[in-house]
mmCIF file as Biopython writes it, N, C-alpha, C and O atoms, coordinates in Angstrom:
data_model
#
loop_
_atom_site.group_PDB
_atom_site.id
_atom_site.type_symbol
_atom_site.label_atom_id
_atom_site.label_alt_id
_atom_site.label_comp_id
_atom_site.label_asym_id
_atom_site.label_entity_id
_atom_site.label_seq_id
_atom_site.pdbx_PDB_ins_code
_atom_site.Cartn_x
_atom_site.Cartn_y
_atom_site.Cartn_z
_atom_site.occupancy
_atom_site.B_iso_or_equiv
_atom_site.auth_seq_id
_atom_site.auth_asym_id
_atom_site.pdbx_PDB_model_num
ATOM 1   N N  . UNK A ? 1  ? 0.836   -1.169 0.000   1.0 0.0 1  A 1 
ATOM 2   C CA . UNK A ? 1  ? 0.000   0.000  0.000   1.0 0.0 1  A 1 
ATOM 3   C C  . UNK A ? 1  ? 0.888   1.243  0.000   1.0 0.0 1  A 1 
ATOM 4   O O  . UNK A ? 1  ? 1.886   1.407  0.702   1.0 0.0 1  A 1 
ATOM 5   N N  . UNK A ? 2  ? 0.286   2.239  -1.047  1.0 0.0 2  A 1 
ATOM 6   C CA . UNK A ? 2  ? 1.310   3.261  -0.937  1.0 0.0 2  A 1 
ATOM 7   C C  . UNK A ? 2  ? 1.269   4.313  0.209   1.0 0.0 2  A 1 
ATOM 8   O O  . UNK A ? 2  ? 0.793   3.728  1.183   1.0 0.0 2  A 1 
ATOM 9   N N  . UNK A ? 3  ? 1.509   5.402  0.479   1.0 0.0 3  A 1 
ATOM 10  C CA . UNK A ? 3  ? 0.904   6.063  2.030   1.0 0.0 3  A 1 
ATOM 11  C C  . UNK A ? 3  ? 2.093   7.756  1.122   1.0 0.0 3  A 1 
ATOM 12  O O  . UNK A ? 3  ? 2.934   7.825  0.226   1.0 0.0 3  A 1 
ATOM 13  N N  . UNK A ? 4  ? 1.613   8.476  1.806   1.0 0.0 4  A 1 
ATOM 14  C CA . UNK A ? 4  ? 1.982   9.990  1.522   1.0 0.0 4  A 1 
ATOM 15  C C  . UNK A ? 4  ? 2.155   10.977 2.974   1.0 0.0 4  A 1 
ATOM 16  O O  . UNK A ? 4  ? 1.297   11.578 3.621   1.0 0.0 4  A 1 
ATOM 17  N N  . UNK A ? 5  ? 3.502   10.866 3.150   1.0 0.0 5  A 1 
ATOM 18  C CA . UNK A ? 5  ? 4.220   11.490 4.843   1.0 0.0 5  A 1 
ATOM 19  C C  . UNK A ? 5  ? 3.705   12.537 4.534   1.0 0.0 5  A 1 
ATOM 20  O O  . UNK A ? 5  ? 3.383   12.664 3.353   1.0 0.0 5  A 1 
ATOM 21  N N  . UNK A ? 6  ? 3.404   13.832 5.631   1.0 0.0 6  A 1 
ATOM 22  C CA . UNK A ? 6  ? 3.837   14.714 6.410   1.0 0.0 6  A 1 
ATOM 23  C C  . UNK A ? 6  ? 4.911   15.942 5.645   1.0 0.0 6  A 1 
ATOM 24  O O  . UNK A ? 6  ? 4.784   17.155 5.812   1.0 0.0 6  A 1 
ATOM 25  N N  . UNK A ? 7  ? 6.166   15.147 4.626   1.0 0.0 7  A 1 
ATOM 26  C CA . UNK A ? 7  ? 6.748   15.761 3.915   1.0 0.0 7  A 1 
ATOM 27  C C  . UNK A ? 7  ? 6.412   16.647 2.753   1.0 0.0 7  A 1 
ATOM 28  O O  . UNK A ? 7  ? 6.992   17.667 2.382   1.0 0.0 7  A 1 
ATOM 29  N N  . UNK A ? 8  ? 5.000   15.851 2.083   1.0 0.0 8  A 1 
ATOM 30  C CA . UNK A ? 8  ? 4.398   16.201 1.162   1.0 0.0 8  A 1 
ATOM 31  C C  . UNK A ? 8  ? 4.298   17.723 1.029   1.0 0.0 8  A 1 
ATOM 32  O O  . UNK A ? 8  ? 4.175   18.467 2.002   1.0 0.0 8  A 1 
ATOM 33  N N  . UNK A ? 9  ? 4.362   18.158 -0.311  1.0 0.0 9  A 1 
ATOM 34  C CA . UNK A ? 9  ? 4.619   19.701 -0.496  1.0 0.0 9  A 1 
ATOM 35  C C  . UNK A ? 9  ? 3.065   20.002 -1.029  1.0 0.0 9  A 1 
ATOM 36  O O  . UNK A ? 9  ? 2.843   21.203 -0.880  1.0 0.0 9  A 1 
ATOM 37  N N  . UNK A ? 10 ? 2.365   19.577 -1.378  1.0 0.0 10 A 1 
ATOM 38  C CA . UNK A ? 10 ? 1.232   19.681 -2.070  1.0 0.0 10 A 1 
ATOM 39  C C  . UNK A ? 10 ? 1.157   20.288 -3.431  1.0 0.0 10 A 1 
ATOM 40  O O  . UNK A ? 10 ? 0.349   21.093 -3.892  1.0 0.0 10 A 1 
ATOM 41  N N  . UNK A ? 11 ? 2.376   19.605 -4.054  1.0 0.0 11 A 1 
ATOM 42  C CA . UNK A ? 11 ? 3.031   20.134 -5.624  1.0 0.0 11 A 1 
ATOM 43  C C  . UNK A ? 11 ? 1.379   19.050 -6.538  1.0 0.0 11 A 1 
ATOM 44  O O  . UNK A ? 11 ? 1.126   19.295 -7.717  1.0 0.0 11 A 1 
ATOM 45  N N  . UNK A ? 12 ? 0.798   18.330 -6.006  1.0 0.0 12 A 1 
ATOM 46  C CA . UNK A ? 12 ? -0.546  17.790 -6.844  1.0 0.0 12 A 1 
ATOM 47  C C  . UNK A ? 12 ? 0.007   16.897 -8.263  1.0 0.0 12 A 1 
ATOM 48  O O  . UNK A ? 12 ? -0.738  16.358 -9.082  1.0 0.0 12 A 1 
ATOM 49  N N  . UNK A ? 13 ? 1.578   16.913 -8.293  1.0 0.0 13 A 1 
ATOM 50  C CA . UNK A ? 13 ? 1.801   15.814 -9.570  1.0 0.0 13 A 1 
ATOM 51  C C  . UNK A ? 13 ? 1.758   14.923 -9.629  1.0 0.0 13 A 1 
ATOM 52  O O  . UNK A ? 13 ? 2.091   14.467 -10.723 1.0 0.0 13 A 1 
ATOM 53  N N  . UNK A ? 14 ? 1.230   13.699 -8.302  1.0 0.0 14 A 1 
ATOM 54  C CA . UNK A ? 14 ? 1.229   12.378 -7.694  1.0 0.0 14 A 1 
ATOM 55  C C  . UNK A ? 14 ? -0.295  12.039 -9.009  1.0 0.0 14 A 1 
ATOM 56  O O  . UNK A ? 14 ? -0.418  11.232 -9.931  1.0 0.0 14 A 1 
ATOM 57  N N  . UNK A ? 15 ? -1.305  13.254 -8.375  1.0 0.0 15 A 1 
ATOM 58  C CA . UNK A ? 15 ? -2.770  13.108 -8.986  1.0 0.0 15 A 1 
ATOM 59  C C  . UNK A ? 15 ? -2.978  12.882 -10.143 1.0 0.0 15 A 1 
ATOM 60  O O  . UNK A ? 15 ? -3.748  11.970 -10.444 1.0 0.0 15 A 1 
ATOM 61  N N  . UNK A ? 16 ? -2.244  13.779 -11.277 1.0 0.0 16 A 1 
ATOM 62  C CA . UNK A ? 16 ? -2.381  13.624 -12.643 1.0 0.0 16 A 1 
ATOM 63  C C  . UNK A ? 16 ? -1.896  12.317 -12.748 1.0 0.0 16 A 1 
ATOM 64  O O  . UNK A ? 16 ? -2.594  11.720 -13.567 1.0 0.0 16 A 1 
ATOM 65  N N  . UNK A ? 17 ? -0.553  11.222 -12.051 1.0 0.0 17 A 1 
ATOM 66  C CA . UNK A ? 17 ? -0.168  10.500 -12.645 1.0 0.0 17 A 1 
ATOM 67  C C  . UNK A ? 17 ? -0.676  9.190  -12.063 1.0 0.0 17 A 1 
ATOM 68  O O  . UNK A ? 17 ? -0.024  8.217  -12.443 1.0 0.0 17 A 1 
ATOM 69  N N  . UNK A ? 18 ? -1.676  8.928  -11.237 1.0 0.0 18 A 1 
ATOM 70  C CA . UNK A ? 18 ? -2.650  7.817  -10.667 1.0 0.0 18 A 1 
ATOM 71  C C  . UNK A ? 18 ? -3.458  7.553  -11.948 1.0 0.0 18 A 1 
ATOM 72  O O  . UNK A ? 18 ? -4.102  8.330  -12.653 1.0 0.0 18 A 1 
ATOM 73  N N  . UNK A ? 19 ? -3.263  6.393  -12.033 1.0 0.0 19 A 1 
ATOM 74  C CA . UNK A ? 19 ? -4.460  5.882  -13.265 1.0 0.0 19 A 1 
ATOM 75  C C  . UNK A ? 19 ? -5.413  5.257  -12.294 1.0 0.0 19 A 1 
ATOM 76  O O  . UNK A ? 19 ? -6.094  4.454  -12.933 1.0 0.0 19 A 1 
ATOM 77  N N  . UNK A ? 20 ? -5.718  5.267  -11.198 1.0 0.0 20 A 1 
ATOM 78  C CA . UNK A ? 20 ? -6.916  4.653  -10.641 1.0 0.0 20 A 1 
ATOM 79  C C  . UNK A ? 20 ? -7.543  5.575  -9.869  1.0 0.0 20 A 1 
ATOM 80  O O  . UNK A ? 20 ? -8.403  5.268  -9.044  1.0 0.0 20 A 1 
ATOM 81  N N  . UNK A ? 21 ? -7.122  6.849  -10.108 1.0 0.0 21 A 1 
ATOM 82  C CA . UNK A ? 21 ? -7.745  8.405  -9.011  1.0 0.0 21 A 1 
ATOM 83  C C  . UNK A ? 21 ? -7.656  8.200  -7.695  1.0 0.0 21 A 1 
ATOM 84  O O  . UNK A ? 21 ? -8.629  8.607  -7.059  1.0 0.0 21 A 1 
ATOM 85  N N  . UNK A ? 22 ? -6.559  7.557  -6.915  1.0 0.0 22 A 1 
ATOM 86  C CA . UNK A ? 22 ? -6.656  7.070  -5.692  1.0 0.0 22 A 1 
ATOM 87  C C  . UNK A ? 22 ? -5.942  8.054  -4.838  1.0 0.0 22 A 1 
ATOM 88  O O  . UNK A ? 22 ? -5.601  7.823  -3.678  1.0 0.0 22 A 1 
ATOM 89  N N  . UNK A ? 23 ? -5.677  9.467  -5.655  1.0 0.0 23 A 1 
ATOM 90  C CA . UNK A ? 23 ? -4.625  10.343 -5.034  1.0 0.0 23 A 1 
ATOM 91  C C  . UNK A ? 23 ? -5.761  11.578 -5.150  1.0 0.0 23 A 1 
ATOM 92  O O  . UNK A ? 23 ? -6.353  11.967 -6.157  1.0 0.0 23 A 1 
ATOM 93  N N  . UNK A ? 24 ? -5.853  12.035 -3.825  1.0 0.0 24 A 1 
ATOM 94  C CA . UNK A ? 24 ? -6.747  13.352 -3.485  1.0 0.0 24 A 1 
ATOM 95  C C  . UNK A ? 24 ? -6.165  14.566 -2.824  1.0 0.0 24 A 1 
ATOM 96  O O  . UNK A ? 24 ? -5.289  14.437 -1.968  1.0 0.0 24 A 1 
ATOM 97  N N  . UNK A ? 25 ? -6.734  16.043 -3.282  1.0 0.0 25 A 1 
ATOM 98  C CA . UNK A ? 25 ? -5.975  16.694 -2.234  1.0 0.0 25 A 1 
ATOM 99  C C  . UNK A ? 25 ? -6.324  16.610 -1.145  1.0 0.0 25 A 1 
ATOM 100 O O  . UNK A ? 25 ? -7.270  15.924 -0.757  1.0 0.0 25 A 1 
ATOM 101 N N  . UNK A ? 26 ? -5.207  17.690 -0.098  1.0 0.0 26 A 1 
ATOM 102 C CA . UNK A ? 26 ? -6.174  18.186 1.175   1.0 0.0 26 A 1 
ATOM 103 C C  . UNK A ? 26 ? -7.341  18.391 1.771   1.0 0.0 26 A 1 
ATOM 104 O O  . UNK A ? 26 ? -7.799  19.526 1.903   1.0 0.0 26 A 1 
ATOM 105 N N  . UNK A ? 27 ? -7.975  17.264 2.216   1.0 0.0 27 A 1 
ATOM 106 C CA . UNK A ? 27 ? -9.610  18.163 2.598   1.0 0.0 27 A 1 
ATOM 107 C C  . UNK A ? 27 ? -10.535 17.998 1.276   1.0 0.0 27 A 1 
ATOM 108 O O  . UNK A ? 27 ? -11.650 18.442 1.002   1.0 0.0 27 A 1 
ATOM 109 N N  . UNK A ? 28 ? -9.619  17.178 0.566   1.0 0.0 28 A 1 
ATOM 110 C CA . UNK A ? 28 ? -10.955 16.765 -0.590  1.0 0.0 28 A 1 
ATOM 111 C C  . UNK A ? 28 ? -11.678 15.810 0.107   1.0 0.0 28 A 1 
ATOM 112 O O  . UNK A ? 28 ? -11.098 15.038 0.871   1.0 0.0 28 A 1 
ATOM 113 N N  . UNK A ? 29 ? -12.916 15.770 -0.071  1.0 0.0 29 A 1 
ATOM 114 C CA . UNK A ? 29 ? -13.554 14.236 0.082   1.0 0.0 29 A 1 
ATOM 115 C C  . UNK A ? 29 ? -13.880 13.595 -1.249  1.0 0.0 29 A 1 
ATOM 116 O O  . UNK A ? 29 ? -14.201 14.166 -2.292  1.0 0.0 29 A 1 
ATOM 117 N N  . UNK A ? 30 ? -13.712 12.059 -0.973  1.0 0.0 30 A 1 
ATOM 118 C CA . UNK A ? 30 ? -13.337 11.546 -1.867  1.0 0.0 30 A 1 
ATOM 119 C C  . UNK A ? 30 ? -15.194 10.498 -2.215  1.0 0.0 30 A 1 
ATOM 120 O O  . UNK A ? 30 ? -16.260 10.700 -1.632  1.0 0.0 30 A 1 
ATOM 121 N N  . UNK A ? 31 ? -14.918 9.520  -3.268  1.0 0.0 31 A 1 
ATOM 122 C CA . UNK A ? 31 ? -15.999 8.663  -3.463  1.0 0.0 31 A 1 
ATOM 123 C C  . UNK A ? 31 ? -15.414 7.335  -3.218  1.0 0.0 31 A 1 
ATOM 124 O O  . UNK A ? 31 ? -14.371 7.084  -3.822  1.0 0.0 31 A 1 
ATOM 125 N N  . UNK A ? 32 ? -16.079 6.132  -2.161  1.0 0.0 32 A 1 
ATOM 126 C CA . UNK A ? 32 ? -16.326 5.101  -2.669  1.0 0.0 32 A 1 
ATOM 127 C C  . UNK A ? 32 ? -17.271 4.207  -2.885  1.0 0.0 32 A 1 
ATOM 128 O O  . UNK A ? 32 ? -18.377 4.370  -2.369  1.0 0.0 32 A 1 
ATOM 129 N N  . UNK A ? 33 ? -17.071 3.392  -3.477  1.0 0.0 33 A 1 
ATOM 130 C CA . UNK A ? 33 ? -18.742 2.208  -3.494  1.0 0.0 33 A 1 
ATOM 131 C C  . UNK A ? 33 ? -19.832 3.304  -3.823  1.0 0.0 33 A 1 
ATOM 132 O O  . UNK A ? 33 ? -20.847 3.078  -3.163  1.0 0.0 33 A 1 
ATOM 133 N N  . UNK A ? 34 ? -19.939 4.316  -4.556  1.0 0.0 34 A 1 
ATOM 134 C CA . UNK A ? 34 ? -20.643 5.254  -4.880  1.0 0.0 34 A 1 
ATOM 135 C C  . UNK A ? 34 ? -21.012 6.287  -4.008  1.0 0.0 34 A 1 
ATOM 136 O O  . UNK A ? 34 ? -21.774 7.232  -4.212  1.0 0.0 34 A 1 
ATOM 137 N N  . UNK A ? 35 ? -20.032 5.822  -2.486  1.0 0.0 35 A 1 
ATOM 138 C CA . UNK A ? 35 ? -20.494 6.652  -1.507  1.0 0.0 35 A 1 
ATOM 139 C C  . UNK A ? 35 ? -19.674 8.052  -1.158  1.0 0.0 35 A 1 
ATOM 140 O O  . UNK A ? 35 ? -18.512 7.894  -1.533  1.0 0.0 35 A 1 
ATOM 141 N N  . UNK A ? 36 ? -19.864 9.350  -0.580  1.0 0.0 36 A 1 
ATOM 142 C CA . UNK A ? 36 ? -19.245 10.507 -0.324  1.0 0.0 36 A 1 
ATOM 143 C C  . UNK A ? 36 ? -18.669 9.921  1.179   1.0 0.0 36 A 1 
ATOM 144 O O  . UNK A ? 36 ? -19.333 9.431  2.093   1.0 0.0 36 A 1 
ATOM 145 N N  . UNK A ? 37 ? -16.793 10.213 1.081   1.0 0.0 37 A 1 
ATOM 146 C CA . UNK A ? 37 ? -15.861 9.965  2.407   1.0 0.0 37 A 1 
ATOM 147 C C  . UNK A ? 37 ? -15.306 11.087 2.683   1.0 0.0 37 A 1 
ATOM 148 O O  . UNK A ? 37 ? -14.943 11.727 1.696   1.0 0.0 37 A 1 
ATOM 149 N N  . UNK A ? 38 ? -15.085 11.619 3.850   1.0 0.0 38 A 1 
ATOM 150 C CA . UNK A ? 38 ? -14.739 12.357 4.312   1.0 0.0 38 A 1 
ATOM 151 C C  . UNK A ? 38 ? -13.248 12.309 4.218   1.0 0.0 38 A 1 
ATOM 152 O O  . UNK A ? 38 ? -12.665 11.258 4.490   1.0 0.0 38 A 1 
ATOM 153 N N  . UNK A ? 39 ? -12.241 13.951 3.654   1.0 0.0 39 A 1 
ATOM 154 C CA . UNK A ? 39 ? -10.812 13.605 3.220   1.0 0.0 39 A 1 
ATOM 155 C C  . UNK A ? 39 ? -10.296 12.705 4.529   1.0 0.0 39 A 1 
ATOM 156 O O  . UNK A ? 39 ? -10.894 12.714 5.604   1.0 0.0 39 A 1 
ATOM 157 N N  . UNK A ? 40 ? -8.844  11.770 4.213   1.0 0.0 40 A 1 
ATOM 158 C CA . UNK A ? 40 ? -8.649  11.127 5.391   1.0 0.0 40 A 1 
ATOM 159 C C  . UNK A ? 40 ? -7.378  11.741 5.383   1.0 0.0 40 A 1 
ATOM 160 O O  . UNK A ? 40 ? -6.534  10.934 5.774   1.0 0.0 40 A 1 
ATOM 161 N N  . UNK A ? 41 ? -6.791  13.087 5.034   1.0 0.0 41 A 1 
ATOM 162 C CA . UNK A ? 41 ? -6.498  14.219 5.402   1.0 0.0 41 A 1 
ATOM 163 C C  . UNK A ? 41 ? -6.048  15.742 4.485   1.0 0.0 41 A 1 
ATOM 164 O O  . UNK A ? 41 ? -5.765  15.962 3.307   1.0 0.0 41 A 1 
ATOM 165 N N  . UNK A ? 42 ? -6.185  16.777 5.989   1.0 0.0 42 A 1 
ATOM 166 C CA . UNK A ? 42 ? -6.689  18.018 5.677   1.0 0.0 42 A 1 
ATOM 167 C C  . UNK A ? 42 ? -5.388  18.497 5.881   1.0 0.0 42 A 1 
ATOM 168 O O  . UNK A ? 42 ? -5.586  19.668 6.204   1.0 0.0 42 A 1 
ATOM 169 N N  . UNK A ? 43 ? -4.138  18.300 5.890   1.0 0.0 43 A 1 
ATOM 170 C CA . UNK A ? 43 ? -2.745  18.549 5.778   1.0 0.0 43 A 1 
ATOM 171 C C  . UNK A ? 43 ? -2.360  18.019 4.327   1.0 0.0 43 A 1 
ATOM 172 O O  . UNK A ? 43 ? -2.783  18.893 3.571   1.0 0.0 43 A 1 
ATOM 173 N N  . UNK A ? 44 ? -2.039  17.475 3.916   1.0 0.0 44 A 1 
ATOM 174 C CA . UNK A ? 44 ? -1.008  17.302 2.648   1.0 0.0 44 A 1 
ATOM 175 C C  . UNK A ? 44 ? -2.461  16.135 1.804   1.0 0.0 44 A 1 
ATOM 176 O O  . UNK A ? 44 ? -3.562  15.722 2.167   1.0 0.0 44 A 1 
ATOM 177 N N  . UNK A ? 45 ? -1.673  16.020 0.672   1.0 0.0 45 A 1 
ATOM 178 C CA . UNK A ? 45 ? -2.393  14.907 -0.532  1.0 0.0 45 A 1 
ATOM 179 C C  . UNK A ? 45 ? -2.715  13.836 -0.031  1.0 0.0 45 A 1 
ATOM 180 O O  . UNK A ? 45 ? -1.894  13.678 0.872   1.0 0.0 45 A 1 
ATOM 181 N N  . UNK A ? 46 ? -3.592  12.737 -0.040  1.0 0.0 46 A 1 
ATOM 182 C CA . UNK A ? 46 ? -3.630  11.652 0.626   1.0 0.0 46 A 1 
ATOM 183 C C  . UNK A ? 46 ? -3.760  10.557 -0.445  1.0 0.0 46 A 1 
ATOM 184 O O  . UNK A ? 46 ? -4.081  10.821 -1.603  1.0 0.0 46 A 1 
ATOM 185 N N  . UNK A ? 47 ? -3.515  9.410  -0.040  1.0 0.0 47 A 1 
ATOM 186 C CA . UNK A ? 47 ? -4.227  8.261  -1.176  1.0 0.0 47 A 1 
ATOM 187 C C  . UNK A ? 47 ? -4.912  7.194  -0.461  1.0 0.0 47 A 1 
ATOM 188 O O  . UNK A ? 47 ? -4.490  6.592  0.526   1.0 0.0 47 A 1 
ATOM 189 N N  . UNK A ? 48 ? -6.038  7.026  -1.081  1.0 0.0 48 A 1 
ATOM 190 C CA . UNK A ? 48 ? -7.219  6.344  -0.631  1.0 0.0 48 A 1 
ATOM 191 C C  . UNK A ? 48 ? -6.873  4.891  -0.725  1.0 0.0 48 A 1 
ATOM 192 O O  . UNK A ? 48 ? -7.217  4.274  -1.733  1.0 0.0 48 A 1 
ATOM 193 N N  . UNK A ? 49 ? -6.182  4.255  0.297   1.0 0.0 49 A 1 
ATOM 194 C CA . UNK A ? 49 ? -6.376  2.735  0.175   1.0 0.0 49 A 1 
ATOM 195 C C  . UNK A ? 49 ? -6.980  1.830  -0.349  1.0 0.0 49 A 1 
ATOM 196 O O  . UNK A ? 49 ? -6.412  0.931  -0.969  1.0 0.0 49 A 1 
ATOM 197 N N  . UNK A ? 50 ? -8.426  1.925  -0.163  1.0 0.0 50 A 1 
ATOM 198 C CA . UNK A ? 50 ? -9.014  1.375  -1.031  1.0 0.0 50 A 1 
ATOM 199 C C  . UNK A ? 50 ? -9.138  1.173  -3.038  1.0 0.0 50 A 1 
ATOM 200 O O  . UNK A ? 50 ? -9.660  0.290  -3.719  1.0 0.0 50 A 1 
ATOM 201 N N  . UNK A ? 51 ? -8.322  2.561  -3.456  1.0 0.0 51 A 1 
ATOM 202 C CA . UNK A ? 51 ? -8.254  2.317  -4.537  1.0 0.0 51 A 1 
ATOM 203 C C  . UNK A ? 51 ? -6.760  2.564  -5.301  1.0 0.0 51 A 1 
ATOM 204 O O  . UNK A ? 51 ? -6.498  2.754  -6.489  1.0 0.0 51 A 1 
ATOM 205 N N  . UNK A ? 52 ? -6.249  2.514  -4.589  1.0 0.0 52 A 1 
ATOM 206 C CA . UNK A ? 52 ? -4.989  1.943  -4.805  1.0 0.0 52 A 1 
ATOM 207 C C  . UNK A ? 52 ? -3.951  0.907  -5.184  1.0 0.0 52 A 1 
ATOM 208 O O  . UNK A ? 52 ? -3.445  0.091  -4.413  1.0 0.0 52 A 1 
ATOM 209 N N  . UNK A ? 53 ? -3.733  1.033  -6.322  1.0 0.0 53 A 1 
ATOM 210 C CA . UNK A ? 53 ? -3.219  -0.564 -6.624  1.0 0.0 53 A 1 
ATOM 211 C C  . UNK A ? 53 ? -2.018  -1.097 -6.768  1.0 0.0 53 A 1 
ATOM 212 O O  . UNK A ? 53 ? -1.667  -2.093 -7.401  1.0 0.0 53 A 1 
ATOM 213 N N  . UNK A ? 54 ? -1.426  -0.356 -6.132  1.0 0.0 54 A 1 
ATOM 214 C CA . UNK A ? 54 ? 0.034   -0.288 -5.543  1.0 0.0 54 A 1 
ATOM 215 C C  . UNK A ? 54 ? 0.870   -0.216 -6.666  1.0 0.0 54 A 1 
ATOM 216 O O  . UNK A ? 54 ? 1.920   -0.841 -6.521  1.0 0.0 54 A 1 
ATOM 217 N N  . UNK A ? 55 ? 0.668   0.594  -8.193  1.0 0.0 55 A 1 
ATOM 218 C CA . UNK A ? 55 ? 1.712   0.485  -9.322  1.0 0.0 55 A 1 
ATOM 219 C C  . UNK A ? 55 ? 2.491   1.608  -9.132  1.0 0.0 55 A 1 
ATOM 220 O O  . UNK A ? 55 ? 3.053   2.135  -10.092 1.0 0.0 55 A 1 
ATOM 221 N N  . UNK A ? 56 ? 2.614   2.125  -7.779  1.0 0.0 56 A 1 
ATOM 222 C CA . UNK A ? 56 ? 3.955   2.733  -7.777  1.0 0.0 56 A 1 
ATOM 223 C C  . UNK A ? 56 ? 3.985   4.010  -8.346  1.0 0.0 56 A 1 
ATOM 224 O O  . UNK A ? 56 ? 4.797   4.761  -7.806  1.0 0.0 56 A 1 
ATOM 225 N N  . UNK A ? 57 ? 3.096   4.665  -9.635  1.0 0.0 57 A 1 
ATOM 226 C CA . UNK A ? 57 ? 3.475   5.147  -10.792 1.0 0.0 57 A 1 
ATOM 227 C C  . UNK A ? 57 ? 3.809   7.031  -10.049 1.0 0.0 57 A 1 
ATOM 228 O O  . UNK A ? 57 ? 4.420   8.020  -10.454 1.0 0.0 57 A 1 
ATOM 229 N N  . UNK A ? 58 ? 3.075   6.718  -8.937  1.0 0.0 58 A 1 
ATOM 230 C CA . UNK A ? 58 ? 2.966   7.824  -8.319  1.0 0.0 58 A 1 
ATOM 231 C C  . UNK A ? 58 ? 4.868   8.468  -7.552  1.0 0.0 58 A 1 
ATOM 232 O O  . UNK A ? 58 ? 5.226   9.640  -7.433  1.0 0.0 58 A 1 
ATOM 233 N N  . UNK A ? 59 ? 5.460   7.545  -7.285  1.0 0.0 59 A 1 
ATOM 234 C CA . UNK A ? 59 ? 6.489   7.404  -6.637  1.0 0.0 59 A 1 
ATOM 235 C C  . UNK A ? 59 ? 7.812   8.275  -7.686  1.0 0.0 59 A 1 
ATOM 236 O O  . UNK A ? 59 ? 8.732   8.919  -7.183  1.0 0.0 59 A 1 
ATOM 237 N N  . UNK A ? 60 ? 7.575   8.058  -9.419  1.0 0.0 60 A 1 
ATOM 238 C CA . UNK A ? 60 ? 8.841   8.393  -9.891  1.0 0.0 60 A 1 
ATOM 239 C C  . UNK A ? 60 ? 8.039   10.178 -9.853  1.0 0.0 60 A 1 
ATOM 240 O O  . UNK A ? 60 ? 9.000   10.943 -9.777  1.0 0.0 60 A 1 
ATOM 241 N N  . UNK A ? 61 ? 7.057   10.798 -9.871  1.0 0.0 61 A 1 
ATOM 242 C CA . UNK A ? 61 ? 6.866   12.161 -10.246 1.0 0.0 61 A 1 
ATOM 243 C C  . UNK A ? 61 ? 6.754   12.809 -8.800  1.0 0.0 61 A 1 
ATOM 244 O O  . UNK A ? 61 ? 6.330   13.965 -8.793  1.0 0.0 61 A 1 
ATOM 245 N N  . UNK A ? 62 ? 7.060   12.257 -7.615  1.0 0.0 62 A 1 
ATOM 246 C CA . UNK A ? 62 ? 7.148   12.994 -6.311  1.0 0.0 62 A 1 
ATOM 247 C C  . UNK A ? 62 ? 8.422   13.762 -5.907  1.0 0.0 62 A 1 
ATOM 248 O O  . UNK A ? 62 ? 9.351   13.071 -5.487  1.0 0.0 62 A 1 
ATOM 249 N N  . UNK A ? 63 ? 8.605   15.184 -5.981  1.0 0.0 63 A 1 
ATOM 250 C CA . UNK A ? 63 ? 9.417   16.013 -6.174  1.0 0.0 63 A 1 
ATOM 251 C C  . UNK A ? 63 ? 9.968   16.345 -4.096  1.0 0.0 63 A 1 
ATOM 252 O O  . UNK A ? 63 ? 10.568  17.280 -3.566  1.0 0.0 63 A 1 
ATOM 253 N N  . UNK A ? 64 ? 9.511   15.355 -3.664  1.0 0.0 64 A 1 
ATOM 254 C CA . UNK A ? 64 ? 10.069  15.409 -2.366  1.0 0.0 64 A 1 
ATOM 255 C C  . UNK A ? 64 ? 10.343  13.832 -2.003  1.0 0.0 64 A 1 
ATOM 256 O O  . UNK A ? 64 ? 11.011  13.623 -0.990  1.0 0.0 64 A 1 
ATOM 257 N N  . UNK A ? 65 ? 9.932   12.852 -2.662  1.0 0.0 65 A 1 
ATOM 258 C CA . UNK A ? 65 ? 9.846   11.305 -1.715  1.0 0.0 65 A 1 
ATOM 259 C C  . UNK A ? 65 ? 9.217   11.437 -0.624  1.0 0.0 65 A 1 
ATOM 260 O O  . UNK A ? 65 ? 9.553   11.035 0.490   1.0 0.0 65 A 1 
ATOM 261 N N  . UNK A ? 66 ? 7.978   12.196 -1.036  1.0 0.0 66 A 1 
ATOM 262 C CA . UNK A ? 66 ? 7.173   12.100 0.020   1.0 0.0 66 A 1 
ATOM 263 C C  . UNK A ? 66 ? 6.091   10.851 -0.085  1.0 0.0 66 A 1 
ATOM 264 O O  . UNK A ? 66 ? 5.185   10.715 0.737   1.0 0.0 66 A 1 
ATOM 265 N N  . UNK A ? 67 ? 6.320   9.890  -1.288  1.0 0.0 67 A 1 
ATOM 266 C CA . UNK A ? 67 ? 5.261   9.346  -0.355  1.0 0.0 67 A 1 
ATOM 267 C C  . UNK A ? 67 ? 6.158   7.130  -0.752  1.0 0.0 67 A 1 
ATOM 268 O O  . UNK A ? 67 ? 7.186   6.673  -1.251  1.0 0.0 67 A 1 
ATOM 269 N N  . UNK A ? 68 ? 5.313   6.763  -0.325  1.0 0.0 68 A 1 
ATOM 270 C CA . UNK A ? 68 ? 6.386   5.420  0.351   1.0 0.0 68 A 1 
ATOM 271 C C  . UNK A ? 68 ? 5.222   4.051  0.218   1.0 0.0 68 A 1 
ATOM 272 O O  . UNK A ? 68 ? 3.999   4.020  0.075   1.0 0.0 68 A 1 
ATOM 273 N N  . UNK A ? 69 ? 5.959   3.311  0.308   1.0 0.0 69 A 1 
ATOM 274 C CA . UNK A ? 69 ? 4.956   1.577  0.549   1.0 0.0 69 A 1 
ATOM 275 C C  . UNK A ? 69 ? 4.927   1.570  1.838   1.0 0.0 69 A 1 
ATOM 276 O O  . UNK A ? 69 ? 5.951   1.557  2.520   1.0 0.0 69 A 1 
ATOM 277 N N  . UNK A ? 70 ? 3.477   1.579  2.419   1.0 0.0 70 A 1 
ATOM 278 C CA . UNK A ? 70 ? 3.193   1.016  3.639   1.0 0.0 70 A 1 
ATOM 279 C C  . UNK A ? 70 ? 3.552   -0.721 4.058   1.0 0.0 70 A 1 
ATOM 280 O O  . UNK A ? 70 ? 3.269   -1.159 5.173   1.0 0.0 70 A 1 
#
């Protein structure tokens, strides 16, 4: 599972490069199972576990290594 530290700059280039939209900003709330979730956070970008499919793709365009395999 991928996960996004604390370090995160909120540069938003993780988002464009998710092919499964599993990368949200700050305080976005997100969708699953058709349902409205509350962001699971209001500090930096987050990625939604649930739709995450661990291809990494997010990892080469992060301009801090902010975010990591859980």
């Amino acid at each position: 599972m991928m996960f996004i530290t604390e370090e995160c700059i909120n540069c938003a280039a993780c988002l464009d490069e998710c092919e499964n939209d599993a990368i949200y900003n700050a305080g976005e709330d997100y969708v699953l199972s058709g349902e409205s979730k509350t962001a699971l956070s209001d500090e930096h970008t987050y990625i939604v576990p649930e739709l995450c499919n661990d291809c990494k793709s997010c990892l080469d365009v992060c301009a801090v290594d902010a975010i990591v395999e859980k």
